[in-house]
Structure formats: C-alpha cells, structure tokens
Legacy VTK file of the C-alpha trace (Angstrom):
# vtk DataFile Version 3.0
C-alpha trace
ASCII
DATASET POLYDATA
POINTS 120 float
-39.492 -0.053 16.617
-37.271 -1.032 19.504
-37.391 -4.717 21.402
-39.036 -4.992 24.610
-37.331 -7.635 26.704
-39.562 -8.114 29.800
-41.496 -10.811 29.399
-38.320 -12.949 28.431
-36.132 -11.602 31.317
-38.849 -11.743 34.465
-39.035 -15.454 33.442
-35.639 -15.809 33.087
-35.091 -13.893 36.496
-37.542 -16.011 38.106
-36.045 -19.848 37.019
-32.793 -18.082 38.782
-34.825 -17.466 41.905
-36.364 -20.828 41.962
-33.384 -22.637 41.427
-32.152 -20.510 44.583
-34.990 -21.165 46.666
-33.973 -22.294 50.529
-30.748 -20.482 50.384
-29.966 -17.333 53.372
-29.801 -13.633 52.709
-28.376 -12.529 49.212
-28.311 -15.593 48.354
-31.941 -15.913 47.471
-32.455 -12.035 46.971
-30.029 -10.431 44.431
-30.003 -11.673 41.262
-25.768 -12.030 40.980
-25.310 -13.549 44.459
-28.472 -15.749 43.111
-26.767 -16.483 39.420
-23.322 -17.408 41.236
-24.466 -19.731 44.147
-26.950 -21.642 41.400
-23.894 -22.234 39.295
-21.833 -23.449 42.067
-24.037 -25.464 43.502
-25.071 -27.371 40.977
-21.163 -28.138 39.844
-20.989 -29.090 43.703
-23.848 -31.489 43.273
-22.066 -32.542 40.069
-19.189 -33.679 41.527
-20.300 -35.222 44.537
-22.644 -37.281 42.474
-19.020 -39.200 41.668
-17.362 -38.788 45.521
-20.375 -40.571 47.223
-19.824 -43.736 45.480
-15.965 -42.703 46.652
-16.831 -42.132 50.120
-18.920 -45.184 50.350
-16.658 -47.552 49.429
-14.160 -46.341 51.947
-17.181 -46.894 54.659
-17.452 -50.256 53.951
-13.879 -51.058 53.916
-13.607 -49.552 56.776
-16.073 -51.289 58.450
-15.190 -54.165 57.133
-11.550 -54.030 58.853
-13.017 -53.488 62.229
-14.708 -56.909 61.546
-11.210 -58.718 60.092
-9.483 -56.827 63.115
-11.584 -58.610 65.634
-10.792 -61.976 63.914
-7.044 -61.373 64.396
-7.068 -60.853 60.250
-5.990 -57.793 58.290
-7.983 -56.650 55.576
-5.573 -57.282 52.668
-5.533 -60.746 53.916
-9.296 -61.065 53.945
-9.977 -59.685 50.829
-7.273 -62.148 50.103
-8.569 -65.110 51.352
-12.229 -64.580 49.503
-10.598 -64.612 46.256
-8.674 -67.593 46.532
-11.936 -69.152 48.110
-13.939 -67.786 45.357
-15.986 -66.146 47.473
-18.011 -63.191 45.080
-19.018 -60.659 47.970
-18.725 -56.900 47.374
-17.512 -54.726 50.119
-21.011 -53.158 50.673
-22.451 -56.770 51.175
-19.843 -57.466 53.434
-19.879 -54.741 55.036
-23.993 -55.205 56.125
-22.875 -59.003 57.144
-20.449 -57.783 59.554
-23.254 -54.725 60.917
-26.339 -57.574 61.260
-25.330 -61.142 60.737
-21.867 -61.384 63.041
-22.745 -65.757 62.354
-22.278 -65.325 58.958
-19.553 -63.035 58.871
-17.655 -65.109 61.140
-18.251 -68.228 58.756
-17.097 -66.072 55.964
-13.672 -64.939 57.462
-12.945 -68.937 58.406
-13.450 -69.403 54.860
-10.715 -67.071 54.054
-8.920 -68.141 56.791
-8.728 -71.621 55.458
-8.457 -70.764 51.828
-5.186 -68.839 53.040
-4.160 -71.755 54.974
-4.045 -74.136 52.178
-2.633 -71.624 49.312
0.400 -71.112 52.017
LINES 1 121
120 0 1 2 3 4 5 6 7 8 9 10 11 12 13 14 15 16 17 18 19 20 21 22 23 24 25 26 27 28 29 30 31 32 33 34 35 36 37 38 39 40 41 42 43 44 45 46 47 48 49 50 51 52 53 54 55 56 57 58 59 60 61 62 63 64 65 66 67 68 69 70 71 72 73 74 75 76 77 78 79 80 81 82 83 84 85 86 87 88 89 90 91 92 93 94 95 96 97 98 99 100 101 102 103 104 105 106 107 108 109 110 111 112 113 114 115 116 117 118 119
C-alpha cells in the first residue's frame, strides 16, 4: 500500500502561504520564492529585534547632544557631570526632558555644570 501525502503537504503548503501573506508577485505565489522570503524575513525580524534597542539609543544620544550643544556643553561632559552629581537619568529619559520639559533640562545640565565645576 503506498503513502498518500496530501493532506499533510496542502497544510504544510498553506502555513507557507500564510506566513507570506502581504508580500508582491512571486513572493506570495510560488511556493520556493514563498519558502525563501519567509525564512529571510523572519531572520530579518530576528535581528532587528536586537538593532532597535541599538538604534534607539543612538537617537537619544543624539538628541541629547543637540540639547548639551545649546548649553555650550559636550556630551561626554554631560554625561560626565550627572555622574559625579549622582544624577540616575537614562538617555531615553533625558532625551524626552530635552523634547518637552526645556525647564527641567536646563536645571539638569546646571547640575552637571556645577558638579564639574567643583570636581575640577
């Protein structure tokens, strides 16, 4: 008696094309195209899981400079000056004070400014 396979491989054949579902052309119609841009997208998706947190952080710092810049302050310095203040603040929380409390932000760099001061 041979072994009849269809059952087994139209479901199989069908997770593929759900997985692939939004994608153009071959890409959601032929099975290989379907099996290879599945498997690549989800090691894309893998690794960029660990990049955003990457890509964020350089964001805030970034943002975060623009602020020090406009206080005549580098960034080093800052980050600098909060430590020897013991000032706790992560970038991202920094980063939002500088976007939509300016006040605050600017209380926070004369902080470091005088912490810096009085270590020199």
């Amino acid at each position: 008696m041979r072994v009849k396979s269809g059952v087994p491989r139209n479901r199989s054949k069908k997770r593929w094309f759900k997985a692939a579902k939004g994608n153009f052309g071959g890409r959601k119609n032929l099975l290989r195209t379907v099996k290879e841009t599945v498997v690549k997208g989800r090691a894309y998706a893998y690794r960029d899981r660990r990049v955003r947190k990457r890509e964020f952080r350089a964001l805030w710092i970034t943002r975060i400079t623009a602020a020090c810049r406009a206080h005549g302050m580098r960034y080093s310095q800052f980050v600098y000056g909060l430590k020897l203040a013991g000032i706790e603040l992560d970038r991202k929380s920094l980063s939002e004070l500088a976007i939509h409390e300016p006040p605050v932000f600017d209380e926070i760099v004369d902080v470091a400014k005088g912490a810096l001061d009085g270590n020199a």
